[in-house]
mmCIF file as Biopython writes it, N, C-alpha, C and O atoms, coordinates in Angstrom:
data_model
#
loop_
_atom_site.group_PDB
_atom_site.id
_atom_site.type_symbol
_atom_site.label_atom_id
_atom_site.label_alt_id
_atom_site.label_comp_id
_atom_site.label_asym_id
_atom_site.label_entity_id
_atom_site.label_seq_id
_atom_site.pdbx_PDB_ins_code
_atom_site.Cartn_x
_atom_site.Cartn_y
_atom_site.Cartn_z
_atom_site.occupancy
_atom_site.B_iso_or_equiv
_atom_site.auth_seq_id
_atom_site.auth_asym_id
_atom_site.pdbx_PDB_model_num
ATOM 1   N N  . UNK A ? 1  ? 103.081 101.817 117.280 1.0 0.0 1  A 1 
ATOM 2   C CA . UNK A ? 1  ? 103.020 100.501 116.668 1.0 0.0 1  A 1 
ATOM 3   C C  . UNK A ? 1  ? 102.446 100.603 115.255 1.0 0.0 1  A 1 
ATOM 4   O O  . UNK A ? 1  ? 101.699 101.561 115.055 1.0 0.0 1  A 1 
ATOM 5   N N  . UNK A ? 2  ? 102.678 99.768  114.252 1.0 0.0 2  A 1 
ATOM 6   C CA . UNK A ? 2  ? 102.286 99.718  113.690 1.0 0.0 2  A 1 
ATOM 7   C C  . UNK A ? 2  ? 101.031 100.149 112.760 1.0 0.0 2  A 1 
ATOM 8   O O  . UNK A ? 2  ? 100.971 100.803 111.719 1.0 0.0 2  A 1 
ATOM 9   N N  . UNK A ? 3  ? 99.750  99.316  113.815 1.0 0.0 3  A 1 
ATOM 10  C CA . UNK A ? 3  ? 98.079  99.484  113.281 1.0 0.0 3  A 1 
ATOM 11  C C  . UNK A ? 3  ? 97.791  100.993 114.223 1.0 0.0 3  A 1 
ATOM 12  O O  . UNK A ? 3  ? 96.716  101.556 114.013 1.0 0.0 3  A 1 
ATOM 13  N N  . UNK A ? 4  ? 98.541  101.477 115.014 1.0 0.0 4  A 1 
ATOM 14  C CA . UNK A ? 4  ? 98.104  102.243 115.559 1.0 0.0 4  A 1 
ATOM 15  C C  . UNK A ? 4  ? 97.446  101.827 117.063 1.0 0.0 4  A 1 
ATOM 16  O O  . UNK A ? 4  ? 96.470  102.301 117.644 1.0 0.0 4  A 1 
ATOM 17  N N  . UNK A ? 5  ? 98.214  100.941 117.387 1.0 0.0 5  A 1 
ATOM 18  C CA . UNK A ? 5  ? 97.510  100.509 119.048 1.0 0.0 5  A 1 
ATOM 19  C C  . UNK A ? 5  ? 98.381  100.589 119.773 1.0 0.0 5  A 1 
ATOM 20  O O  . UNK A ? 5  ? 99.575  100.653 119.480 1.0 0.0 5  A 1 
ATOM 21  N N  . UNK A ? 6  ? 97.772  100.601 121.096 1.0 0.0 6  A 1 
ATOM 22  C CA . UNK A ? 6  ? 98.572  100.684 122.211 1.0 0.0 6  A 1 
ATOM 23  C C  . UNK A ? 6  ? 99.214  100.002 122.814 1.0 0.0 6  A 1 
ATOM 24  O O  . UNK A ? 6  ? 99.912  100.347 123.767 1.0 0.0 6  A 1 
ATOM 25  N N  . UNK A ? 7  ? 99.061  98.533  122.223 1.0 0.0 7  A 1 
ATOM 26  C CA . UNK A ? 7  ? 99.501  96.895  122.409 1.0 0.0 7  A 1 
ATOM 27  C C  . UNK A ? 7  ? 99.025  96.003  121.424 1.0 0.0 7  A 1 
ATOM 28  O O  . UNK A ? 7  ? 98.077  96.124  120.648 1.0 0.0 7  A 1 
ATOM 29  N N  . UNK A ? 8  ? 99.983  94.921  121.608 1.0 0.0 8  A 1 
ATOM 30  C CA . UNK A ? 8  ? 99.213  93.824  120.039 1.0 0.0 8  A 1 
ATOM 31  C C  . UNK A ? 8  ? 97.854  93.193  120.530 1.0 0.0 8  A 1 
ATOM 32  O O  . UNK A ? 8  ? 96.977  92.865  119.731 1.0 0.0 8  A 1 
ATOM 33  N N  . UNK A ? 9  ? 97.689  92.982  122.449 1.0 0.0 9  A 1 
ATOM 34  C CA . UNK A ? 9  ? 96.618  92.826  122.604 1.0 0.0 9  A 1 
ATOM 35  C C  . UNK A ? 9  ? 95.163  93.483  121.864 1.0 0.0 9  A 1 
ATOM 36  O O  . UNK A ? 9  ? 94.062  92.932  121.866 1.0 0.0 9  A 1 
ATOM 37  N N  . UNK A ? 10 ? 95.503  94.785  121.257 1.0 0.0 10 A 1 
ATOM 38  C CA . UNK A ? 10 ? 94.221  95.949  121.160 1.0 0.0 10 A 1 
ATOM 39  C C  . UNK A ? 10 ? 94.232  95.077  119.061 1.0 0.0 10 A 1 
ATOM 40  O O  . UNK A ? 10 ? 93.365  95.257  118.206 1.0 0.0 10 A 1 
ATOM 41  N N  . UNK A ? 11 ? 95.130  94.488  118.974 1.0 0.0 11 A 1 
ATOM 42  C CA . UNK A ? 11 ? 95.219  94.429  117.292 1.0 0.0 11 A 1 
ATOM 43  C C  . UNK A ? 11 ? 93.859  93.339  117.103 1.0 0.0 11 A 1 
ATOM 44  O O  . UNK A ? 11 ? 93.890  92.336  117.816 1.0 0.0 11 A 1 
ATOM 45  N N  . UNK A ? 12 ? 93.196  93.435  116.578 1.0 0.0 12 A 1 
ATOM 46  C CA . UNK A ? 12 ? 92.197  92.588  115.507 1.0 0.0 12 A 1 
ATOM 47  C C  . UNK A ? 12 ? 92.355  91.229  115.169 1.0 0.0 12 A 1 
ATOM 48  O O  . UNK A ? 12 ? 93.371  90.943  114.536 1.0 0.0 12 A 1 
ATOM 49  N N  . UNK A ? 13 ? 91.348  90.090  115.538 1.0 0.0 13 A 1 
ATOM 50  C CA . UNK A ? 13 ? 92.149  89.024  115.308 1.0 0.0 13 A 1 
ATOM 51  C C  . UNK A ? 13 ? 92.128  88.676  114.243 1.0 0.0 13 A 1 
ATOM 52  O O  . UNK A ? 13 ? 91.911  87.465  114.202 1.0 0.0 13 A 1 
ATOM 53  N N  . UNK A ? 14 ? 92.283  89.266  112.968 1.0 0.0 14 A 1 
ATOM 54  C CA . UNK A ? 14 ? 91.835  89.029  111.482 1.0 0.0 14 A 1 
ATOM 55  C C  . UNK A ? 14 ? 92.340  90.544  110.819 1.0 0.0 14 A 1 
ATOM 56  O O  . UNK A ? 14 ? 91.577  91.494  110.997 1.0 0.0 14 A 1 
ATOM 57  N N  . UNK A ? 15 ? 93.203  90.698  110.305 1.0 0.0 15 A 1 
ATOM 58  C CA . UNK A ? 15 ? 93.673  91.789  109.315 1.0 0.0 15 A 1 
ATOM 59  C C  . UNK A ? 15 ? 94.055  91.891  108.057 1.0 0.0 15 A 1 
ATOM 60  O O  . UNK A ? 15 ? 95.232  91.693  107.758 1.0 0.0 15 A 1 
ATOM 61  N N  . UNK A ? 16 ? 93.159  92.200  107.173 1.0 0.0 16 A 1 
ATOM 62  C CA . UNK A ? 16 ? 93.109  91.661  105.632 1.0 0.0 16 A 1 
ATOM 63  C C  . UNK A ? 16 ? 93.516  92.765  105.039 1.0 0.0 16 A 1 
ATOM 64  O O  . UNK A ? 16 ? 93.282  93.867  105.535 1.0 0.0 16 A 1 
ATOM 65  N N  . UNK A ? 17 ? 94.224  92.601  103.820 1.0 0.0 17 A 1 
ATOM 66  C CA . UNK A ? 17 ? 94.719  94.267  102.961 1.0 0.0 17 A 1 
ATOM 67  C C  . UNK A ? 17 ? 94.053  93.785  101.512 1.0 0.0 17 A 1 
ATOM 68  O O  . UNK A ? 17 ? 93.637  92.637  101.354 1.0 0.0 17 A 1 
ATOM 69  N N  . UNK A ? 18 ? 94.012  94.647  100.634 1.0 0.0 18 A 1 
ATOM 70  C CA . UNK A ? 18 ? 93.518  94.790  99.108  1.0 0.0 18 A 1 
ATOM 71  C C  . UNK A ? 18 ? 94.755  94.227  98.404  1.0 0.0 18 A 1 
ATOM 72  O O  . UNK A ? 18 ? 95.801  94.349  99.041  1.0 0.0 18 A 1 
ATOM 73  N N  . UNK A ? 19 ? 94.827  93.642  97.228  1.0 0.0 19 A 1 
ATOM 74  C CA . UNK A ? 19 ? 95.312  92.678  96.411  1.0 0.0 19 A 1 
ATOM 75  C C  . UNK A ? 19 ? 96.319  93.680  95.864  1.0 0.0 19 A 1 
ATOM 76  O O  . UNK A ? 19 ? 96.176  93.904  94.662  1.0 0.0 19 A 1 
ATOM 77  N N  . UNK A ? 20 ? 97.302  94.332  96.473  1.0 0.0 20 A 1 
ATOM 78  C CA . UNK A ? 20 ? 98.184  95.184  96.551  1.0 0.0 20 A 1 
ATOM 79  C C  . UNK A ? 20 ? 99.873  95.232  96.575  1.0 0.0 20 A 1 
ATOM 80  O O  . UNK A ? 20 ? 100.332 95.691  97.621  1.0 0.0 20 A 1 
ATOM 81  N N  . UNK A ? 21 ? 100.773 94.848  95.637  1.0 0.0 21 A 1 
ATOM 82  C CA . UNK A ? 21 ? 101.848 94.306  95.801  1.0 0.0 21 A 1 
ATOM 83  C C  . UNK A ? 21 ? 103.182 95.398  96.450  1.0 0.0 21 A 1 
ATOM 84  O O  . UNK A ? 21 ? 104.402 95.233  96.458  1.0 0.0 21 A 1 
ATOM 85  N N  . UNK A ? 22 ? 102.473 96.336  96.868  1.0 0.0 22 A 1 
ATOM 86  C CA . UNK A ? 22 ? 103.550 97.336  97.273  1.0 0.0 22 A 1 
ATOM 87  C C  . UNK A ? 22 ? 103.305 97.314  99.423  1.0 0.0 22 A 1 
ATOM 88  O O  . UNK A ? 22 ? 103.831 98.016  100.286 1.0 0.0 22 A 1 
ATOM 89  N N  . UNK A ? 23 ? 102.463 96.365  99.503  1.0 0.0 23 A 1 
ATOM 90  C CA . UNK A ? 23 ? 102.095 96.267  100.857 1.0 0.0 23 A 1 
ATOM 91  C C  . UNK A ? 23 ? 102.668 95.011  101.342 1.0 0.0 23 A 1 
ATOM 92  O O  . UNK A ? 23 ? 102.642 93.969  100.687 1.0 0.0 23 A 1 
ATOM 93  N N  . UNK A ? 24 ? 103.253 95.149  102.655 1.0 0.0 24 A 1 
ATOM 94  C CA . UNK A ? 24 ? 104.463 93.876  103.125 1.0 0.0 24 A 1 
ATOM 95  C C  . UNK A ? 24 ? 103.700 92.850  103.537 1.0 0.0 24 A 1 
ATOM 96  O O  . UNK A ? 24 ? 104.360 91.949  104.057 1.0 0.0 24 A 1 
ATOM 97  N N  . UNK A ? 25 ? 102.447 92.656  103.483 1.0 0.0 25 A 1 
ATOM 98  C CA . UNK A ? 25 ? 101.649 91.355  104.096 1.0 0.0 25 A 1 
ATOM 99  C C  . UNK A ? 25 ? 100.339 91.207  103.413 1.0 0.0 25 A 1 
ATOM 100 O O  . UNK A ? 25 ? 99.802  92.295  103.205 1.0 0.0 25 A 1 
ATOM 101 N N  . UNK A ? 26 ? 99.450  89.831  102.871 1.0 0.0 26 A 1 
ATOM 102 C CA . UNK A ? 26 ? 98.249  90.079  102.973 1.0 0.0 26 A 1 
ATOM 103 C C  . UNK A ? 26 ? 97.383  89.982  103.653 1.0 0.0 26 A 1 
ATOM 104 O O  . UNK A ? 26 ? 96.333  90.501  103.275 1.0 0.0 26 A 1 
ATOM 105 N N  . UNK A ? 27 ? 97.415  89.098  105.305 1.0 0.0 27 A 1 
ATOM 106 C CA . UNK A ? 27 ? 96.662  89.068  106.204 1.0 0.0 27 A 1 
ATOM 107 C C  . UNK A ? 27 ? 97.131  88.835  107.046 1.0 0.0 27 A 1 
ATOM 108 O O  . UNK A ? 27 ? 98.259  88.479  106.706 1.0 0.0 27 A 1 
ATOM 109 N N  . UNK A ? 28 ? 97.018  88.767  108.275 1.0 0.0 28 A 1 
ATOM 110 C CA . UNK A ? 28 ? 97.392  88.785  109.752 1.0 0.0 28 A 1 
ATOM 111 C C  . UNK A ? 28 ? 96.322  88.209  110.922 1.0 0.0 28 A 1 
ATOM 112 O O  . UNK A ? 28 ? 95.639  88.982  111.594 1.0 0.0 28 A 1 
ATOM 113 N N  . UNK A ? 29 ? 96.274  86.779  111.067 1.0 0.0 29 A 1 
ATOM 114 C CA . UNK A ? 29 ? 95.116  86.090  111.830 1.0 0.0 29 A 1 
ATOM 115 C C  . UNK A ? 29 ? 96.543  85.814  113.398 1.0 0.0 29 A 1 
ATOM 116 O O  . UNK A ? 29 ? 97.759  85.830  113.585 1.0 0.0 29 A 1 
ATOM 117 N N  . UNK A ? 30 ? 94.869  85.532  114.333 1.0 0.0 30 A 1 
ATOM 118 C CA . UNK A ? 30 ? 94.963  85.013  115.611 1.0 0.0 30 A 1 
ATOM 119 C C  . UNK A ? 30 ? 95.029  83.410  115.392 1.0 0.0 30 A 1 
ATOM 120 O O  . UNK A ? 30 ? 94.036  82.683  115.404 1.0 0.0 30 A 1 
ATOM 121 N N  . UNK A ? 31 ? 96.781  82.842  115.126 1.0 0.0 31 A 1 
ATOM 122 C CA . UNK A ? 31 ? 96.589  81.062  115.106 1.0 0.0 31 A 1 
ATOM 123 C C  . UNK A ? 31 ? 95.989  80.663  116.416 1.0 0.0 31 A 1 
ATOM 124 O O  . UNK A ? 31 ? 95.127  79.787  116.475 1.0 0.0 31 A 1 
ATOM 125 N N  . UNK A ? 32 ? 96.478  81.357  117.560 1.0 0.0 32 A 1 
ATOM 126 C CA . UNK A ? 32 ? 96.635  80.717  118.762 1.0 0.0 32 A 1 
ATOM 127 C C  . UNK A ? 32 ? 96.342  81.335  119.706 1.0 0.0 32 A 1 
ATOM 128 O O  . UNK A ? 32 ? 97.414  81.828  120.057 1.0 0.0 32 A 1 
ATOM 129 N N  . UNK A ? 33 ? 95.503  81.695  120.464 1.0 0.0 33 A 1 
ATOM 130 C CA . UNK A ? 33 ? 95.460  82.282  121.793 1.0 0.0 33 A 1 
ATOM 131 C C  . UNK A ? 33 ? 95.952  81.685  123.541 1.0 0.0 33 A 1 
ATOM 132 O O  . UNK A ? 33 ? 95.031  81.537  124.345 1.0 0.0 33 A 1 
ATOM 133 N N  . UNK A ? 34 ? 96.691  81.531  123.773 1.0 0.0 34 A 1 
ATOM 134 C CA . UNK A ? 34 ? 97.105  80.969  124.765 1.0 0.0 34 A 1 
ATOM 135 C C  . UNK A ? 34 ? 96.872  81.699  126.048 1.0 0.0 34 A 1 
ATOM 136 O O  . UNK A ? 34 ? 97.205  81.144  127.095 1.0 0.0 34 A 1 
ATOM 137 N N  . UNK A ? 35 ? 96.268  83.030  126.073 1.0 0.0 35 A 1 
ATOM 138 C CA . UNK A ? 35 ? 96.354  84.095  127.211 1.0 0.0 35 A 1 
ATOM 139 C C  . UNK A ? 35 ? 96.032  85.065  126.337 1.0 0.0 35 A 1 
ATOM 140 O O  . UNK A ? 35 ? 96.018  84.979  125.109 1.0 0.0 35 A 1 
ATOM 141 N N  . UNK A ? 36 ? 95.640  86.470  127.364 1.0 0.0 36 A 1 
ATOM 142 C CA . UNK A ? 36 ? 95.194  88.121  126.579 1.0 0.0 36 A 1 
ATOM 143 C C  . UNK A ? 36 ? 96.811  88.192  126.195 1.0 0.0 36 A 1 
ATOM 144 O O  . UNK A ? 36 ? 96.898  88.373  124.981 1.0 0.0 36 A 1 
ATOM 145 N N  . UNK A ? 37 ? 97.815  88.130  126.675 1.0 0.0 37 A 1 
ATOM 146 C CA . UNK A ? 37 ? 99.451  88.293  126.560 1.0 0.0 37 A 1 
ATOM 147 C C  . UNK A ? 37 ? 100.327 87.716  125.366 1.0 0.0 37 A 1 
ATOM 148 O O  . UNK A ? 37 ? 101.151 88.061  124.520 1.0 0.0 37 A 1 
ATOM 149 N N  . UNK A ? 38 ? 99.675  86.697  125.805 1.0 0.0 38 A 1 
ATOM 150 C CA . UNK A ? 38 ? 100.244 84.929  125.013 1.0 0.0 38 A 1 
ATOM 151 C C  . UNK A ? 38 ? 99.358  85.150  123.495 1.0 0.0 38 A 1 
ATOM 152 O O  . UNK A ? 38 ? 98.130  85.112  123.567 1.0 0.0 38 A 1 
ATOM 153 N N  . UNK A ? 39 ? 99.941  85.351  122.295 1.0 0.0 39 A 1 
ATOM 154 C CA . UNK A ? 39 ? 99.162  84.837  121.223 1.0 0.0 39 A 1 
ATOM 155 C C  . UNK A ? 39 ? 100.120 84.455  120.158 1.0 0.0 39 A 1 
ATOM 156 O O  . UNK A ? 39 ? 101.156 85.110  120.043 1.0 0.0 39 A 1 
ATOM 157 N N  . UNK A ? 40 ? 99.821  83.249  119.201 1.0 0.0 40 A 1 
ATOM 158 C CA . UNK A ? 40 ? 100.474 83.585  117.787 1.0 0.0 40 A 1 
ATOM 159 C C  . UNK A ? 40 ? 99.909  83.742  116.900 1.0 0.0 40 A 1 
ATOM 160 O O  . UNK A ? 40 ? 98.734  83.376  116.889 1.0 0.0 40 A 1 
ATOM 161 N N  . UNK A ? 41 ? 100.518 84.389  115.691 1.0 0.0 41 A 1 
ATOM 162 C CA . UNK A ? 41 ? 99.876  84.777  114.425 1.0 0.0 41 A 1 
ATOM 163 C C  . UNK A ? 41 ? 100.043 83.927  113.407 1.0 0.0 41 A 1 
ATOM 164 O O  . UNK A ? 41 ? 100.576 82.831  113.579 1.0 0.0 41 A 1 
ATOM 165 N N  . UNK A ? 42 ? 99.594  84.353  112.206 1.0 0.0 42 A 1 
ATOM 166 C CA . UNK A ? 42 ? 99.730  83.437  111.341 1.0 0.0 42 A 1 
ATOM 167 C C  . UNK A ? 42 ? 99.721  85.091  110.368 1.0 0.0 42 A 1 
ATOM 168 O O  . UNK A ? 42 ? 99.159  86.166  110.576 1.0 0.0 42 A 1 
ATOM 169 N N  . UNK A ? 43 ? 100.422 84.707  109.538 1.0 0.0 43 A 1 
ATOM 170 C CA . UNK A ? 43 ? 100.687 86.261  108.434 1.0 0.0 43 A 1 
ATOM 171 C C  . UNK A ? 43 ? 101.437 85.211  106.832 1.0 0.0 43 A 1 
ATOM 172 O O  . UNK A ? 43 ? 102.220 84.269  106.706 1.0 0.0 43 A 1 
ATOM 173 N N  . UNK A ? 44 ? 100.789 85.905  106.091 1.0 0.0 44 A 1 
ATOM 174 C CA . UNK A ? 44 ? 100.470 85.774  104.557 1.0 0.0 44 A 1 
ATOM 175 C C  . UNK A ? 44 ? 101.067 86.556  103.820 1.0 0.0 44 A 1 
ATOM 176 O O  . UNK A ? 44 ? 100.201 87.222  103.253 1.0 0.0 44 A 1 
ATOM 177 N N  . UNK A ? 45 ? 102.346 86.954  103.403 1.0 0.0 45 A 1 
ATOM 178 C CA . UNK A ? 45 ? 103.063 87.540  102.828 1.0 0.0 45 A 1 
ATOM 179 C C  . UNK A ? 45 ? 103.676 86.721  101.037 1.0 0.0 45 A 1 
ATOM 180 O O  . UNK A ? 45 ? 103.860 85.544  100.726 1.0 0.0 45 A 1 
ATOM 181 N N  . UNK A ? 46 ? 103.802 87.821  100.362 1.0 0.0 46 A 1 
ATOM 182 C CA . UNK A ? 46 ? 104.386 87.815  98.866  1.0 0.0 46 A 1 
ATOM 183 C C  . UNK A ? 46 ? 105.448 87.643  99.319  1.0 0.0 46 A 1 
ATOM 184 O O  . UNK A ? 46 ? 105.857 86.847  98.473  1.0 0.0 46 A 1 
ATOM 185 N N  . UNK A ? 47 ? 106.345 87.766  100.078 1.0 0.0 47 A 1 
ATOM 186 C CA . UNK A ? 47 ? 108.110 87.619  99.864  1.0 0.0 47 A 1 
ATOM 187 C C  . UNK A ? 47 ? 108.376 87.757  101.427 1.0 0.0 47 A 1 
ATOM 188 O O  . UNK A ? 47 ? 107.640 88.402  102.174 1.0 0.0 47 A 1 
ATOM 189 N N  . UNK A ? 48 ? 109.447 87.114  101.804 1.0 0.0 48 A 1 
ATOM 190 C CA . UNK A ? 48 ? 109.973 87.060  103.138 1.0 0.0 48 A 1 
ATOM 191 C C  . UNK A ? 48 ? 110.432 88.113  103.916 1.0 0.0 48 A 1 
ATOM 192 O O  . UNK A ? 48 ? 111.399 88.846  103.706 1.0 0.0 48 A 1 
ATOM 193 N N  . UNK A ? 49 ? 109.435 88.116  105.079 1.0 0.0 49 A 1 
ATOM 194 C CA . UNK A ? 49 ? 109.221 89.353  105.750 1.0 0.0 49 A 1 
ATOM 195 C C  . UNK A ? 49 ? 110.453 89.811  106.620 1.0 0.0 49 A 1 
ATOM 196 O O  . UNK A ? 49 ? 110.878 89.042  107.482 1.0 0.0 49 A 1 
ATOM 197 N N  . UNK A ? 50 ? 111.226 91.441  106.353 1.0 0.0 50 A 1 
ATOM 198 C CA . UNK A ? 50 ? 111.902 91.788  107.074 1.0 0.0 50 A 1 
ATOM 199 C C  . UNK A ? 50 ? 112.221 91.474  108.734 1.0 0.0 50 A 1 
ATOM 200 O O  . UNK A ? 50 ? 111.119 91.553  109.278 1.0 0.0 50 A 1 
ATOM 201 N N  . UNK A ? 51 ? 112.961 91.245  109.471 1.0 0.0 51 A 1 
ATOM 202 C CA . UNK A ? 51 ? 112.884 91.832  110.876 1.0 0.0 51 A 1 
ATOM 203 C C  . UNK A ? 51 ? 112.621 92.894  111.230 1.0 0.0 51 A 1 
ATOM 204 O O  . UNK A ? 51 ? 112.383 93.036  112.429 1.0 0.0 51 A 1 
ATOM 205 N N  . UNK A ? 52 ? 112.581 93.636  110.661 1.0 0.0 52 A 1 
ATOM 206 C CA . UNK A ? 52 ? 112.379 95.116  111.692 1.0 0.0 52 A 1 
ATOM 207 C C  . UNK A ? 52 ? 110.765 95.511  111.261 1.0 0.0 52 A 1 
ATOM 208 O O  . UNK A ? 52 ? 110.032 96.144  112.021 1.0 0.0 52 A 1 
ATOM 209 N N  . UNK A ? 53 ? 110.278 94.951  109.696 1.0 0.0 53 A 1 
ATOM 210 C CA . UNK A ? 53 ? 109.161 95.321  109.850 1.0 0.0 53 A 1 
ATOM 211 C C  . UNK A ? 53 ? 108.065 94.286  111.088 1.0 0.0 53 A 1 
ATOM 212 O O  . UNK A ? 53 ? 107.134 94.694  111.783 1.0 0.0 53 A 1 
ATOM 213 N N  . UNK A ? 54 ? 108.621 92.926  110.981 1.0 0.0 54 A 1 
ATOM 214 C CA . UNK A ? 54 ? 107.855 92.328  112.460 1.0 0.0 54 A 1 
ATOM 215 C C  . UNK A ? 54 ? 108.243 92.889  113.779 1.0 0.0 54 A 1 
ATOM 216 O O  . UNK A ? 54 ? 107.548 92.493  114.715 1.0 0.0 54 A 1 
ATOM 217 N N  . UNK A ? 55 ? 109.057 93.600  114.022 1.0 0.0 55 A 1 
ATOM 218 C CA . UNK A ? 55 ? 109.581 94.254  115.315 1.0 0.0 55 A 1 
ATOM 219 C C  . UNK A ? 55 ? 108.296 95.491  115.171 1.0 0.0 55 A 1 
ATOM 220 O O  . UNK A ? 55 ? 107.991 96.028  116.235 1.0 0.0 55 A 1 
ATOM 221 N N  . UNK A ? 56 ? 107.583 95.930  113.970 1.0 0.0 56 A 1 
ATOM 222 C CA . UNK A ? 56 ? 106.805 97.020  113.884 1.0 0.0 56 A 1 
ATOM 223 C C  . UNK A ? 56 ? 105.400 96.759  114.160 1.0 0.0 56 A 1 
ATOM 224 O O  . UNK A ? 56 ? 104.441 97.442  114.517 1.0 0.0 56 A 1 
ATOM 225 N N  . UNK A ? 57 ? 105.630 95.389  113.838 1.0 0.0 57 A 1 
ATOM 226 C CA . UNK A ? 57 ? 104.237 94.888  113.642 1.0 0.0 57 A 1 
ATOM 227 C C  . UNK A ? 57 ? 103.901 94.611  115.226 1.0 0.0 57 A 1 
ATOM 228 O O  . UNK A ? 57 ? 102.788 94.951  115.626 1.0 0.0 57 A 1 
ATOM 229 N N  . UNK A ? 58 ? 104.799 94.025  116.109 1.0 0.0 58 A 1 
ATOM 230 C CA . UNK A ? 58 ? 104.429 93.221  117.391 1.0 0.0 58 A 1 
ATOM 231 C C  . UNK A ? 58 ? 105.406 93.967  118.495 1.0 0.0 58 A 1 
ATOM 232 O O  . UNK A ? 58 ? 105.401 93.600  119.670 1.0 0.0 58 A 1 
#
């Protein structure tokens, strides 16, 4: 995966990057927890994010 986990459960509920324009996102929060299973995000991107890089991400 992506961050290096074993599930998106193990991901951080807050993932911030440096003011960096060659990086596909600037943050990555927990909007919603509905369950350990069940969550949505909320992600902060410069330009409209690929599919396959969210297939990487989650």
């Amino acid at each position: 995966a992506y961050f290096g986990m074993n599930s998106v459960a193990d991901i951080p509920e807050c993932v911030g990057t440096i003011e960096d324009t060659s990086l596909p996102f600037t943050s990555i929060s927990v909007l919603q927890e509905y369950s350990k299973d069940d969550v949505t995000y909320k992600i902060f991107s410069r330009s409209p994010m690929e599919d396959t890089l969210l297939d990487q991400l989650f």
